[in-house]
C-alpha positions in Angstrom: 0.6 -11.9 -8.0 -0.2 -7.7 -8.8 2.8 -5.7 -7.7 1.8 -2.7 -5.7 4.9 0.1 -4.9 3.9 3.8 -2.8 5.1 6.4 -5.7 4.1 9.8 -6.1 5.9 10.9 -3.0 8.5 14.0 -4.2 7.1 17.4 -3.3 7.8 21.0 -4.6 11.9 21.0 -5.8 12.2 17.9 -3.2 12.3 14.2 -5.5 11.4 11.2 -3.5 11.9 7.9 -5.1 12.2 6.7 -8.9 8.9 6.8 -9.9 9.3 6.8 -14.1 11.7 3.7 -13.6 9.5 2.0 -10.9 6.1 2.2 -13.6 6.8 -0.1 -16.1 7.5 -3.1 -13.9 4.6 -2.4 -11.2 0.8 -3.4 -11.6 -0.3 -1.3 -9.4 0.4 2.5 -8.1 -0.4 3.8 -4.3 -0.5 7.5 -5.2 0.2 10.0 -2.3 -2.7 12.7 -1.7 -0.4 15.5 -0.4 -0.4 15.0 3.2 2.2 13.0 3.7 3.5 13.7 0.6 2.7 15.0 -3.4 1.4 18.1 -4.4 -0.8 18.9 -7.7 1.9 19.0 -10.0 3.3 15.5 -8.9 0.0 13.7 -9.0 -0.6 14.8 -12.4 3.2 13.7 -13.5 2.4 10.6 -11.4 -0.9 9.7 -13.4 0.4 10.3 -16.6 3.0 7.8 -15.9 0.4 5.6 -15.3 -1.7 6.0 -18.2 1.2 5.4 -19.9 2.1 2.0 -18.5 -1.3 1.0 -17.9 -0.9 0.5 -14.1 -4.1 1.2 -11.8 -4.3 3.5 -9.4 -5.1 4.0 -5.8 -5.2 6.6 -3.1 -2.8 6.5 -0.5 -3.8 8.6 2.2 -2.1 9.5 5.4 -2.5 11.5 9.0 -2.1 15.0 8.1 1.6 14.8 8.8 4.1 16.1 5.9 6.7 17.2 8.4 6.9 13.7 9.7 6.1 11.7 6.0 3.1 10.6 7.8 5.2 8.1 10.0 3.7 9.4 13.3 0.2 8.4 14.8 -1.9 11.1 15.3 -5.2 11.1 17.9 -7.7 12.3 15.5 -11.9 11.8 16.3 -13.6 9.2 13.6 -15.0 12.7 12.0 -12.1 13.9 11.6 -10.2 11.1 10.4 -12.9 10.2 8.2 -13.2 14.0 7.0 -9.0 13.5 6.2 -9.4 10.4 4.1 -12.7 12.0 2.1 -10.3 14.5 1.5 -7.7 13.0 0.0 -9.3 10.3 -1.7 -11.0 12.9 -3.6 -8.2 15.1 -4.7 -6.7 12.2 -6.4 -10.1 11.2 -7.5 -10.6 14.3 -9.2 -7.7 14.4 -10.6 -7.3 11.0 -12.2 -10.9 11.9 -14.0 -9.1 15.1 -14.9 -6.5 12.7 -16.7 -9.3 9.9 -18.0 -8.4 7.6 -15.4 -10.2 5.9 -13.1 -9.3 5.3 -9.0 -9.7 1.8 -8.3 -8.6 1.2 -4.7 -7.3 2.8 -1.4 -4.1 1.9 0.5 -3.6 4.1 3.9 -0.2 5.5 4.4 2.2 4.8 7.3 1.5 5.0 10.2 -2.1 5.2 9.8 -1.7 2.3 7.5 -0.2 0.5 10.9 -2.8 1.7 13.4 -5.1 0.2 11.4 -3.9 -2.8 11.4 -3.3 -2.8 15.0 -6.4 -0.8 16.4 -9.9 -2.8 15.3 -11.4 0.6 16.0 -9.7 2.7 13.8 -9.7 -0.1 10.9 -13.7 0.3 11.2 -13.2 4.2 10.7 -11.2 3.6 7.7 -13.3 0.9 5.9 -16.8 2.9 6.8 -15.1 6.1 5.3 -14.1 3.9 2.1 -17.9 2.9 2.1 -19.5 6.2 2.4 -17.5 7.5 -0.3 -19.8 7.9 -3.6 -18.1 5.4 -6.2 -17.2 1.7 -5.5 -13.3 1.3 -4.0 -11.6 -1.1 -3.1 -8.9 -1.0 0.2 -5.9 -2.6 0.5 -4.6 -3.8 3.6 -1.7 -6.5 5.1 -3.0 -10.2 4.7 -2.7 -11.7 8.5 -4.3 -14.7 9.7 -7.3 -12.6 10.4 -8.0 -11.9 6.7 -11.3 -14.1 6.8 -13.2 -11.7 9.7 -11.2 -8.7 8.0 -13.1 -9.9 4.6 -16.3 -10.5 6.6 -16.4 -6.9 8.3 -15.3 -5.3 4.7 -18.3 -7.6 3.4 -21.1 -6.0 5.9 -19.7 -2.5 4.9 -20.6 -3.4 1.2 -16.4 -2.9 0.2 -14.3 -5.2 -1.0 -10.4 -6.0 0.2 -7.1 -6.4 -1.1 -5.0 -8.3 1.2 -1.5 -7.3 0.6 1.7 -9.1 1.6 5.6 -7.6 1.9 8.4 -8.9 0.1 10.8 -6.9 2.4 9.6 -7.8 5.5 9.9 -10.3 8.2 6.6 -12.0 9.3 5.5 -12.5 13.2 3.1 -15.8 13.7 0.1 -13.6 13.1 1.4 -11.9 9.9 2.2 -8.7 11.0 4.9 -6.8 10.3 8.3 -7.8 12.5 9.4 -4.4 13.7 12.0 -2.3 11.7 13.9 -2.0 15.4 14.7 -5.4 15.7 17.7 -7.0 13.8 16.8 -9.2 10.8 12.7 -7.4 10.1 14.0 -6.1 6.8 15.2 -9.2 4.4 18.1 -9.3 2.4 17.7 -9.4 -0.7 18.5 -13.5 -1.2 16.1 -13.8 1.8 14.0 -11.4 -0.1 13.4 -13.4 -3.0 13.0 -16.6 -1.2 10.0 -15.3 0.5 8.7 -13.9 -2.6 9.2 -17.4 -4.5 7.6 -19.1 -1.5 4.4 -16.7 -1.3 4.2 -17.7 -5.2 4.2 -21.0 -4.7 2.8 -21.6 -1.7 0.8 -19.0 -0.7 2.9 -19.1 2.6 5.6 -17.6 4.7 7.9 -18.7 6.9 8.1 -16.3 10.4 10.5 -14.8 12.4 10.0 -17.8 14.7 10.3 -20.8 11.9 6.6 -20.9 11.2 4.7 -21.7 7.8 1.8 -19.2 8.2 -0.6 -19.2 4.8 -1.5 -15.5 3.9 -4.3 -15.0 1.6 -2.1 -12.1 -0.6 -3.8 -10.8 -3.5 -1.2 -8.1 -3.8 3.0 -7.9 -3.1 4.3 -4.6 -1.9 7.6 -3.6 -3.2 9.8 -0.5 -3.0 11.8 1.8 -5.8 14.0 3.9 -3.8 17.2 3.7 -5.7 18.5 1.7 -8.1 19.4 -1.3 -6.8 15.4 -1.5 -5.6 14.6 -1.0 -9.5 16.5 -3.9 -10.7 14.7 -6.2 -7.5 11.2 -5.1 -8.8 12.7 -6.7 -12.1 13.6 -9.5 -11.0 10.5 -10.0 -8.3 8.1 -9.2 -11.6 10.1 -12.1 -13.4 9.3 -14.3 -10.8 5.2 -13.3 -10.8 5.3 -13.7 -14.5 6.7 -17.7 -14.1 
């Protein structure tokens, strides 16, 4: 299973994240488009890292919300949300060509990345804008047990998915995300790697509530915040390599 981690994310003299120790254990790299996070000299340092490694790239576009790290929902009309992601997508698209790489997917940021996932209409907004856009991408977004109609609607659209699943996170009987509020949501790290294992293994989890629910994860999202969250990635990639 491809490791995906959100890097890219310092701005100006402010440093967010470990992103040169995070590169060489990850598969894949969600790059920040500057309006949540990132500006022009941090996406170039953040592609050249991946050139380096040989890890492949993606957008990861937000709401239009640095002041907030595009954690807060924003009411935006389907032109301008689509108008936002177009944006974005091609500022890092532009400047991965700049560097001889090539975008290969897009992961919304957030909480646009959540309202997605919750709203049916806003995920249609966000898969027609990956559509319209003038070279093939694919988007990423959390495996639930509604990945076969999320794969059918990507499928009329002409786009293909990947389904994504958390190692962090605790699972509700649908596969979405248990909320960070509520005691428990963010795993420990033994519960952490159990979950990992089991997705491995079994292509399952286990929810909040004891259920085995089967997610169809092409991808694992993990996190390099500090250093203990470096040596995890290590140990998680050991685990995907077995």
């Amino acid at each position: 299973m491809k490791l995906n981690c959100d890097l890219g994310e310092s701005f100006g003299m402010w440093k967010m994240g470990l992103d040169e120790q995070v590169m060489p254990h990850i598969d894949m790299a969600n790059i920040a488009c500057g309006f949540h996070a990132g500006d022009a000299d941090v996406m170039a340092s953040t592609l050249s890292l991946a050139k380096k490694h040989k890890v492949t790239i993606g957008a990861h576009p937000s709401y239009p919300d640095k002041q907030g790290f595009g954690r807060r929902s924003m009411a935006m009309s389907e032109k301008e949300l689509t108008n936002c992601l177009h944006y974005q997508i091609a500022a890092i698209d532009g400047m991965a060509t700049v560097h001889g790489l090539t975008l290969e997917y897009v992961k919304p940021h957030g909480a646009l990345y959540n309202d997605m996932m919750r709203e049916e209409h806003t995920l249609n907004i966000v898969m027609q804008a990956v559509a319209r856009y003038p070279k093939p991408l694919k988007l990423m977004i959390l495996a639930t047990n509604e990945a076969t109609k999320h794969k059918a609607l990507a499928s009329e659209l002409g786009i293909e998915l990947i389904l994504e699943a958390f190692a962090d996170r605790q699972y509700t009987d649908e596969g979405k995300l248990v909320s960070r509020a509520l005691a428990g949501s963010v795993l420990e790290k033994p519960a952490l790697l159990k979950q990992v294992k089991q997705l491995i293994e079994h292509g399952t989890v286990t929810t909040r509530s004891g259920q085995q629910l089967t997610l169809q994860a092409d991808s694992l999202c993990v996190h390099g915040d500090n250093e203990a969250g470096i040596a995890l990635i290590q140990e998680i990639n050991a685990l995907c390599q077995v």
